[in-house]
C-alpha positions as CSV (number, residue, x, y, z in Angstrom):
1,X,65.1,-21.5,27.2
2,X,61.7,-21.1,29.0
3,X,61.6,-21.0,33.1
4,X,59.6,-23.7,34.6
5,X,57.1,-22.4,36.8
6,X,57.8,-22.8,41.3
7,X,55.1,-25.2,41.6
8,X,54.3,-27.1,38.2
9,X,50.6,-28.1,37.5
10,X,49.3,-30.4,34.6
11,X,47.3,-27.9,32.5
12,X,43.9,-28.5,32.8
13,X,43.7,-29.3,28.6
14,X,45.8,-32.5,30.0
15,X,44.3,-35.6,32.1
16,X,46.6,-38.2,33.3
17,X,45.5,-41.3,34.2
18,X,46.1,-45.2,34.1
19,X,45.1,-46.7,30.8
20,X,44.7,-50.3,31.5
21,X,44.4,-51.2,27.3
22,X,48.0,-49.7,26.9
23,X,49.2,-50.9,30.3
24,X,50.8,-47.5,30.9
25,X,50.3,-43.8,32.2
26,X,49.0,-41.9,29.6
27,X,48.0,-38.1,29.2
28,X,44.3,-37.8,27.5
29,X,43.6,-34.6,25.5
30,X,41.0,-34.0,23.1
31,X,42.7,-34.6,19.9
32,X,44.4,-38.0,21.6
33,X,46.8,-39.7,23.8
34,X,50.3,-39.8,24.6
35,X,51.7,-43.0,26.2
36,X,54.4,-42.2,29.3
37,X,57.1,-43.7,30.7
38,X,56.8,-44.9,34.0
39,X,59.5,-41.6,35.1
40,X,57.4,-39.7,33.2
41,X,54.7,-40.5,34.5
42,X,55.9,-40.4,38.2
43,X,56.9,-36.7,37.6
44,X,53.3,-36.2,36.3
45,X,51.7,-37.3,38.8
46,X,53.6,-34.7,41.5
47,X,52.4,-31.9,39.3
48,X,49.8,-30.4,40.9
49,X,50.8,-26.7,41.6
50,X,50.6,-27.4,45.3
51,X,54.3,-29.1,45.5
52,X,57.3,-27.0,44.3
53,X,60.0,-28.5,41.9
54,X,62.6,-28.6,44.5
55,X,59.6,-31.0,46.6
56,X,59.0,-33.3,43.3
57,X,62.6,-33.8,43.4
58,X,62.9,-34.4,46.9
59,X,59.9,-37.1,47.0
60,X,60.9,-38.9,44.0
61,X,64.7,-39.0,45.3
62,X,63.1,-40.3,48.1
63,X,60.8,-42.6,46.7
64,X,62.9,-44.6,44.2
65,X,66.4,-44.1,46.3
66,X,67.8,-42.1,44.3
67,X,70.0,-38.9,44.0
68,X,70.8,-36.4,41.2
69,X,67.7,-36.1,39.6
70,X,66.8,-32.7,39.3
71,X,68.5,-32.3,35.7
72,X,66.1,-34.9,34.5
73,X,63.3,-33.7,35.9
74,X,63.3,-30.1,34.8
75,X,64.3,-32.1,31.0
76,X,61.1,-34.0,31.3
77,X,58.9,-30.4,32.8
78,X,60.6,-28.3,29.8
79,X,59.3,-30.6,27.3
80,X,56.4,-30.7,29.3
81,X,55.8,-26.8,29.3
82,X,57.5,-26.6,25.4
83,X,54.1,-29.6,24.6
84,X,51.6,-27.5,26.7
85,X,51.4,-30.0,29.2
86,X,52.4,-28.0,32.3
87,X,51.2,-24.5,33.1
């Protein structure tokens, strides 16, 4: 099992942005695309090595009014770091 890193950041290989076409969040790399979920895609988004996990938590508990996230999230940032999406 790998350790996520304190304060998760979207590798620099990795842009995330709003595809209108696909109508989704989608991470751009140079070998293609991979369409996100709109949780995904929220927890993406916080990933900016300036907010620790505990803070990603806390804003999207905030933020969609909800509690008991943090085992999904750290699910969605070990794929993450297992895909090379998060340094």
């Amino acid at each position: 099992m790998s350790t996520l890193p304190t304060h998760p950041k979207l590798s620099r290989r990795f842009r995330l942005q709003y595809e209108e076409a696909q109508t989704r969040w989608v991470l751009l790399y140079p070998e293609g695309m991979v369409q996100l979920n709109d949780s995904a895609a929220e927890i993406l988004k916080r990933c900016d090595g300036v907010r620790s996990l505990e803070a990603i938590v806390a804003e999207l508990e905030q933020a969609f009014h909800a509690q008991g996230i943090q085992p999904q999230v750290e699910a969605l940032l070990e794929e993450g770091q297992h895909r090379g999406w998060i340094d």
